[in-house]
N, CA, C and O of each residue as an XYZ file, in Angstrom:
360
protein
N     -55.588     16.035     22.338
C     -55.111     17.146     23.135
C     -55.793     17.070     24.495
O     -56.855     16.492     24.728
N     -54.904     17.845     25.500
C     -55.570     16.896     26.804
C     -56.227     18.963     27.375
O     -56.398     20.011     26.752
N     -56.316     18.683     28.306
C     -56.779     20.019     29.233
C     -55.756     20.915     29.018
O     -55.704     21.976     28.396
N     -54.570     19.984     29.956
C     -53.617     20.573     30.057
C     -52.828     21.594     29.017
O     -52.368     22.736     29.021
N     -52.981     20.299     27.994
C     -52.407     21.058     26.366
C     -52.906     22.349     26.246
O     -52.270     23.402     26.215
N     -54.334     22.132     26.168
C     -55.154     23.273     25.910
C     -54.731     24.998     26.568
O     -54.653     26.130     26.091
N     -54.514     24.262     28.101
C     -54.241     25.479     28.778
C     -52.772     26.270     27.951
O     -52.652     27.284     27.263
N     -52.044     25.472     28.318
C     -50.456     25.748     27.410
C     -50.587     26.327     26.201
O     -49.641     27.030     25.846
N     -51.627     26.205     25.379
C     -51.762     26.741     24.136
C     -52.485     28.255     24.193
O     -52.202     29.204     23.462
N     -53.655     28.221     25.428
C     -54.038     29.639     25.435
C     -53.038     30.641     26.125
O     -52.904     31.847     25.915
N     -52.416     29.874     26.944
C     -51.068     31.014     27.725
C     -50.280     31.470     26.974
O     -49.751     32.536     27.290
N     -49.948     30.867     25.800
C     -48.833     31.030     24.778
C     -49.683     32.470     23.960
O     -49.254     33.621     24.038
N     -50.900     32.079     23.227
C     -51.382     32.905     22.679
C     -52.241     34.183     22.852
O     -52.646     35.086     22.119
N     -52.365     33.718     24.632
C     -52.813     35.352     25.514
C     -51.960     35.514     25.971
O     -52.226     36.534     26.607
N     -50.455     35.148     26.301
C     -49.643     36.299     26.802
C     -49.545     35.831     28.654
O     -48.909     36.288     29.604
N     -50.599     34.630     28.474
C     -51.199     34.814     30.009
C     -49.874     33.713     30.996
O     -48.962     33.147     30.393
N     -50.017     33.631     32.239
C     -49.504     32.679     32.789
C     -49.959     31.422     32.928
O     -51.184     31.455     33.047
N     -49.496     30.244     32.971
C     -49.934     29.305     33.244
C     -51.663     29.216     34.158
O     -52.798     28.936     33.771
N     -51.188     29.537     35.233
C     -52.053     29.912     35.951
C     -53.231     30.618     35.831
O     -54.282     30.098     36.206
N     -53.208     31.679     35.384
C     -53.901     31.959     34.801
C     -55.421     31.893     33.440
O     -56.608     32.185     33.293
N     -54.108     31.219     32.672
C     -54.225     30.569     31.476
C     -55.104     29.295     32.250
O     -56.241     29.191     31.789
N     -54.808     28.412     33.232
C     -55.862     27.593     33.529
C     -57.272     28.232     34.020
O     -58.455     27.894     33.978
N     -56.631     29.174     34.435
C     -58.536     29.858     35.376
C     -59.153     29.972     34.089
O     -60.192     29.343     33.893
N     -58.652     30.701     33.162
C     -59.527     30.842     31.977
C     -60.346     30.289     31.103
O     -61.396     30.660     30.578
N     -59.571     29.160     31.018
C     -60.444     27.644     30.733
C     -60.867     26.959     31.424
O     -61.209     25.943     30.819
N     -61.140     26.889     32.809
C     -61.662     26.358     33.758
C     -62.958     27.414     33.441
O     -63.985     26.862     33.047
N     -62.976     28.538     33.549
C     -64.197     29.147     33.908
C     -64.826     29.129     32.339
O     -66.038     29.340     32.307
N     -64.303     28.951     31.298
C     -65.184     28.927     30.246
C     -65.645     27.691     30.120
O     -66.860     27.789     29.950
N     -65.274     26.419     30.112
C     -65.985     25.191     30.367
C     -66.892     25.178     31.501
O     -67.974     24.643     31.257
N     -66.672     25.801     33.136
C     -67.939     25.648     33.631
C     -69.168     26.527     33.060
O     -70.291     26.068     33.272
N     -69.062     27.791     32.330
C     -70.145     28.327     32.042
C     -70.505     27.699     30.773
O     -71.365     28.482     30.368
N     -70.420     26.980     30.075
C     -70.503     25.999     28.760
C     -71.204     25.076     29.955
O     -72.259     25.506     30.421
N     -70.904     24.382     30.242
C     -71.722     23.118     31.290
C     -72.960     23.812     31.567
O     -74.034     23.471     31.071
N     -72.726     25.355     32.821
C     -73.827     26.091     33.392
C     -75.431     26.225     32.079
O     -76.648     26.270     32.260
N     -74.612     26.245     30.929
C     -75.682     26.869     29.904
C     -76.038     25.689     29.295
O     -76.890     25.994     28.461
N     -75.817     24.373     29.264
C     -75.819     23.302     28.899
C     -76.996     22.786     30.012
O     -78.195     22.564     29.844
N     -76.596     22.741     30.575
C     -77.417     22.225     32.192
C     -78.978     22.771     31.940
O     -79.959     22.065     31.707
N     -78.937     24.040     32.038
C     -80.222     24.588     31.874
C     -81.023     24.339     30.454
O     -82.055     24.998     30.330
N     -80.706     23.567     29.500
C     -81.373     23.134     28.451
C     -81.368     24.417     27.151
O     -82.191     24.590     26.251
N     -80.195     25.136     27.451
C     -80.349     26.645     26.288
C     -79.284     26.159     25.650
O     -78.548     25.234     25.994
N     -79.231     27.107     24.321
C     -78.631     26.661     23.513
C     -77.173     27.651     23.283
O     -77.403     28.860     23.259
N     -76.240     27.383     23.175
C     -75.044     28.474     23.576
C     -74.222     28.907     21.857
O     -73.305     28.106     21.680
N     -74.306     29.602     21.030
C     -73.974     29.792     20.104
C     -73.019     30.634     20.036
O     -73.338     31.715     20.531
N     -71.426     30.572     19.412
C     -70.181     31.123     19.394
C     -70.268     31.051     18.150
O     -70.108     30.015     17.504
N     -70.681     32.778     17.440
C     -70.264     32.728     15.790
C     -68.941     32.398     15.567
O     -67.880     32.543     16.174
N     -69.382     31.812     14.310
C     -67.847     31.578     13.897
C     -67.208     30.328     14.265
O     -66.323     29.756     13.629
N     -67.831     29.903     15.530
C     -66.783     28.364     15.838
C     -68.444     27.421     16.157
O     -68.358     26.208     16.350
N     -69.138     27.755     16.169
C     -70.432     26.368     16.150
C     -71.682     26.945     17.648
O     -71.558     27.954     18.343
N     -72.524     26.133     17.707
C     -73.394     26.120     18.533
C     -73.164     24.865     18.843
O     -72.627     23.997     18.153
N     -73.797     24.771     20.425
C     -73.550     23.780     21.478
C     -75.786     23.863     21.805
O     -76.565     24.815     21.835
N     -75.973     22.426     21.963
C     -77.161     22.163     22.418
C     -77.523     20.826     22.958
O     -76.923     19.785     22.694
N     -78.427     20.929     23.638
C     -78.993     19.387     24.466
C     -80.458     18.945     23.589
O     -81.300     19.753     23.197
N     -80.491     17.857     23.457
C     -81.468     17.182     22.760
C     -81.845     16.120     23.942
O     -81.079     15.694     24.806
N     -82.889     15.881     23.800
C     -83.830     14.619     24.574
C     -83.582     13.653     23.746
O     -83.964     13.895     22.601
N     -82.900     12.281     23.958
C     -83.061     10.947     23.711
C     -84.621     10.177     23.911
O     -85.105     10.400     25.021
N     -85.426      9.353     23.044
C     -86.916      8.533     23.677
C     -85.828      7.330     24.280
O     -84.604      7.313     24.152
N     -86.521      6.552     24.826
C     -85.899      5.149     25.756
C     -86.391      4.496     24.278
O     -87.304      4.638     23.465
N     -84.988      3.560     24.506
C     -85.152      2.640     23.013
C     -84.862      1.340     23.883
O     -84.459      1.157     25.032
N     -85.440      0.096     22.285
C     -84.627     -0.502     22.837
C     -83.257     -1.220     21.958
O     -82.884     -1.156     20.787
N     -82.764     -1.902     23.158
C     -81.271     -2.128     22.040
C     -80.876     -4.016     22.659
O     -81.808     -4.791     22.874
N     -79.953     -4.279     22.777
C     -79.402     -5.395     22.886
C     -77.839     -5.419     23.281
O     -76.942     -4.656     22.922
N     -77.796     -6.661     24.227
C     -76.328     -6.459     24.835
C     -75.413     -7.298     23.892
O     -75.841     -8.423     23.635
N     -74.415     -6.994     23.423
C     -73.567     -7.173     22.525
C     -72.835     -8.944     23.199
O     -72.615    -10.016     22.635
N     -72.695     -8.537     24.385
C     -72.055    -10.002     24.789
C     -73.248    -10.892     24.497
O     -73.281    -11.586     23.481
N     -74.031    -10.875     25.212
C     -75.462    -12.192     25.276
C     -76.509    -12.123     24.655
O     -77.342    -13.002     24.877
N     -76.896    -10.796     23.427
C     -77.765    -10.911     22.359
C     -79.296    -10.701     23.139
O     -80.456    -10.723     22.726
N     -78.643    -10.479     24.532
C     -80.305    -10.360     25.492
C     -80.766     -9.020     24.884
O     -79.890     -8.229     24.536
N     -82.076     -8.691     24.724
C     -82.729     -7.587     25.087
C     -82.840     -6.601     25.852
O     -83.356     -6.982     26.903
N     -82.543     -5.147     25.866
C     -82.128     -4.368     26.833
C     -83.156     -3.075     26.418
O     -83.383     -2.578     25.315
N     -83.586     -2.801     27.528
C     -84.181     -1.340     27.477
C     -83.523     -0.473     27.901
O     -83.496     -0.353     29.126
N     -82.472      0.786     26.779
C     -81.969      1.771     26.545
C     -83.082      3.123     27.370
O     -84.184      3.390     26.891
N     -82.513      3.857     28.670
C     -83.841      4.392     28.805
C     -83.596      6.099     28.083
O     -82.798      6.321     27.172
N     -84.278      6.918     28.591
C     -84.406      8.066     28.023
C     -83.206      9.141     28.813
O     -82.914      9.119     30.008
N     -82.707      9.947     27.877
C     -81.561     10.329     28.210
C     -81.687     12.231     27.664
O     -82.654     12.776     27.132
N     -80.561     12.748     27.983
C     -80.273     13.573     26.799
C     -78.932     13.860     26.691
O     -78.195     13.644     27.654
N     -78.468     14.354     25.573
C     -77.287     14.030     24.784
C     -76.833     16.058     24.529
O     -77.700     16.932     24.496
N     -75.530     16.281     24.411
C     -75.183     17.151     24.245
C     -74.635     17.165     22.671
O     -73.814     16.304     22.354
N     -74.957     17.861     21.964
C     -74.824     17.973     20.276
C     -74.169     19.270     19.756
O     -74.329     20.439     20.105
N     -73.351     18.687     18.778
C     -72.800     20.562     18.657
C     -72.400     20.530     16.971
O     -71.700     19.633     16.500
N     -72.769     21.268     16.432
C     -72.992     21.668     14.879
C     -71.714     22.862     15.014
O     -71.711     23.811     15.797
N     -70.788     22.555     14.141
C     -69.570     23.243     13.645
C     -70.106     24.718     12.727
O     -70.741     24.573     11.683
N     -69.850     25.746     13.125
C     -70.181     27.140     12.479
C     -69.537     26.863     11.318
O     -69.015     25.781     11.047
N     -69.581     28.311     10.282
C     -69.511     28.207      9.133
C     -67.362     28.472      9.127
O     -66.537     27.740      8.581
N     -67.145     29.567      9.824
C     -65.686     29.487     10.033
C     -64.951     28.202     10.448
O     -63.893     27.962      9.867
N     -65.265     27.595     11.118
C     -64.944     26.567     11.424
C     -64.386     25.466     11.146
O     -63.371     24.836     11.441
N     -65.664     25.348     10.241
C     -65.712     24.129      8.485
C     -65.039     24.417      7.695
O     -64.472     23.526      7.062
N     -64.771     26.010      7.336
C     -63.662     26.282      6.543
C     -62.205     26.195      6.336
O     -61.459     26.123      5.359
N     -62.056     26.237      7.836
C     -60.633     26.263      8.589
C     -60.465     25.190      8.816
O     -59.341     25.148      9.317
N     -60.979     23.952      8.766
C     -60.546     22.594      9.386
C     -60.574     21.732      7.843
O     -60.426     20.511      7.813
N     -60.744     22.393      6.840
C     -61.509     21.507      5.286
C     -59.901     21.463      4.645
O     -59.690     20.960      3.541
């Protein structure tokens, strides 16, 4: 499903306009990023929590030439499915 889809699907089910229907998901993904960014953890009962974890620098290897590669330190965005969620998708 693309953005777009997405939008089309909340306009249908808020009633909203297209237009609209995009601001709405535009502004809930930037405040998902905003709360992401700052290293907090954003929890929506019912549909999962969203969080950032610290990666250590590993190391790994390049798949074409078997060389040695130092993987450096990162962090990763992780998100654990709520309990509604799991139910509804099982």
């Amino acid at each position: 499903m693309s953005k777009q889809d997405l939008v089309e699907k909340v306009s249908g089910k808020a009633s909203l306009s297209q237009t609209r229907a995009k601001r709405a998901v535009e502004a809930v993904l930037a405040s998902v990023t905003e709360v992401l960014q700052g290293n907090e953890r954003l929890a929506i009962t019912g549909f999962g929590t969203f969080s950032v974890s610290e990666t250590k620098a590993r190391e790994g290897r390049n798949p074409q030439t078997g060389e040695k590669i130092t993987i450096p330190a990162g962090k990763k965005v992780k998100f654990t499915p709520g309990k509604n969620l799991k139910e509804n998708i099982s």
